[in-house]
C-alpha positions in Angstrom: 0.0 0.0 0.0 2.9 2.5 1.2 4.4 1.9 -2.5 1.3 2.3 -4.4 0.7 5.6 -2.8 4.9 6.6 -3.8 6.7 6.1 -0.8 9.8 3.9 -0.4 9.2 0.9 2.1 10.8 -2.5 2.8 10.2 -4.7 5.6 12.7 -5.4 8.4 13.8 -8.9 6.5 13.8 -6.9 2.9 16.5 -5.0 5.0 18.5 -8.2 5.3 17.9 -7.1 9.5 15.8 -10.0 10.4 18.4 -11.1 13.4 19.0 -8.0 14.3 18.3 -6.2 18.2 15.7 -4.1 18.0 18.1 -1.1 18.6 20.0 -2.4 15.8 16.8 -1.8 13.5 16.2 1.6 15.4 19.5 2.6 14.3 19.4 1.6 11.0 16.0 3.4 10.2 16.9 6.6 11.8 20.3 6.6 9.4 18.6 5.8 6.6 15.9 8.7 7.0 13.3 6.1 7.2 9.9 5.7 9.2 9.4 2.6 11.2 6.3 1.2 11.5 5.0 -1.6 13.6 2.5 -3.1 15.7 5.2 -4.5 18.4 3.9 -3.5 21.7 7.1 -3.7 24.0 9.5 -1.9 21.6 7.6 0.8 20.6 6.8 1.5 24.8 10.8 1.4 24.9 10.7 4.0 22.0 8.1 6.0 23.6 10.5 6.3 26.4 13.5 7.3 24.4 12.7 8.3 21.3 14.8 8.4 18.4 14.1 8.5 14.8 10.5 7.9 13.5 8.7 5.6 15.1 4.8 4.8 14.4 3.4 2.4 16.0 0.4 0.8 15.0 -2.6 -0.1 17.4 -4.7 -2.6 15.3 -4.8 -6.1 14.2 -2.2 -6.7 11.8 -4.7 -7.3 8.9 -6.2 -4.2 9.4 -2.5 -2.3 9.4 -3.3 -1.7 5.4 -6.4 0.2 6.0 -5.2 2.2 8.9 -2.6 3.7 7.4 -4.0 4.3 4.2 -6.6 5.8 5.9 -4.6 8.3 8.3 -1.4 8.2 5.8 -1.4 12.1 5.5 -1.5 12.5 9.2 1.3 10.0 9.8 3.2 12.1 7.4 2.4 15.5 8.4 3.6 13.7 12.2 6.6 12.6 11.4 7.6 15.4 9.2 7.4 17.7 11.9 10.6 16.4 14.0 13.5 14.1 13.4 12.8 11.8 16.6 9.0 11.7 17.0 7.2 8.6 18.7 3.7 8.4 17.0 0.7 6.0 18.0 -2.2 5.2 15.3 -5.1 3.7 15.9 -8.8 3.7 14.7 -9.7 6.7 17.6 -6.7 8.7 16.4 -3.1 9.8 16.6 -1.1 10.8 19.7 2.8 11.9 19.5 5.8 11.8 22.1 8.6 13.7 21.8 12.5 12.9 22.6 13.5 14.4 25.9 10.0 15.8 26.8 
């Protein structure tokens, strides 16, 4: 969906990162200018907490992931354009957004 709609995206195993820490992955997306996404509960509260890069994460079933952010796509990108470390949470009630160091 993220490519139909133009933006560059590749999973965490298209990354060749699939045994990777999850700081390792942090790391990786914040040097490469990219937005992580995911529906992993424990690393985005660790995010939350200190934030760096873009991190979204993604409070639905992962079937419904597709529609979700198709449906709030310009938000998510309006969020995360807005800082360089941003924590955002998307859901079908709405957005919310942590700051690092706040």
């Amino acid at each position: 969906m993220l490519r139909r709609q133009g933006h560059e995206a590749w999973t965490v195993g298209g990354a060749g990162l699939a045994r990777v820490s999850d700081d390792e992955v942090t790391v990786y997306a914040h040097e490469q200018g990219a937005v992580l996404l995911t529906h992993d509960k424990e690393f985005s509260q660790r995010r939350k907490r200190n934030v760096i890069g873009r991190h979204v994460w993604l409070r639905c079933l992962d079937l419904d992931a597709p529609a979700l952010v198709e449906r709030r796509l310009d938000e998510i990108v309006a969020a995360v354009s807005i800082r360089e470390d941003i924590w955002v949470r998307v859901s079908q009630d709405g957005m919310d957004t942590s700051f690092a160091w706040e």
